[in-house]
C-alpha positions, 0 to 999 in steps of 0.5 A, spaced: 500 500 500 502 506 497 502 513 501 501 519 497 504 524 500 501 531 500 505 537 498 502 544 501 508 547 503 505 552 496 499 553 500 501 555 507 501 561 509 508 562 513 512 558 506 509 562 500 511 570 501 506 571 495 500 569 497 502 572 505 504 579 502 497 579 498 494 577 505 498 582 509 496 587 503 489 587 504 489 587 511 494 594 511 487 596 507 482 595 511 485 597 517 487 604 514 479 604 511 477 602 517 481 607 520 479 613 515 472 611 517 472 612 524 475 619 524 469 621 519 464 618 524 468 622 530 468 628 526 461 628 524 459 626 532 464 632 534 461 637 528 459 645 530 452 646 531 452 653 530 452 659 534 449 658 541 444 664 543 449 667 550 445 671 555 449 676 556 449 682 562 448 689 559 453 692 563 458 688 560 457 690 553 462 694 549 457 700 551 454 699 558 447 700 560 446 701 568 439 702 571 
């Protein structure tokens, strides 16, 4: 009885450094859309709102008003 021995040693990640710096290469990019979108998202969270109406005492405006 013959045994067939398999060679994966092209398939293996550790021994083919095409197929891993394909894989590393993808992983590069979705970490950097991964991070591009979070700032985008934190950015939109922190956004300006707009100018808030402040109560402001009259006798510290540039010309004051006292009773």
């Amino acid at each position: 009885m013959e045994q067939e021995i398999i060679e994966d040693k092209e398939k293996d990640f550790k021994h083919s450094w095409v197929s891993s710096s394909r894989f590393l290469w993808y992983c590069q990019i979705a970490v950097v859309i991964a991070i591009v979108l979070s700032a985008c998202v934190a950015q939109y969270t922190h956004r300006y709102k707009g100018k808030p109406k402040v109560n402001v005492p009259e006798n510290t405006l540039y010309n004051p008003k006292y009773k």
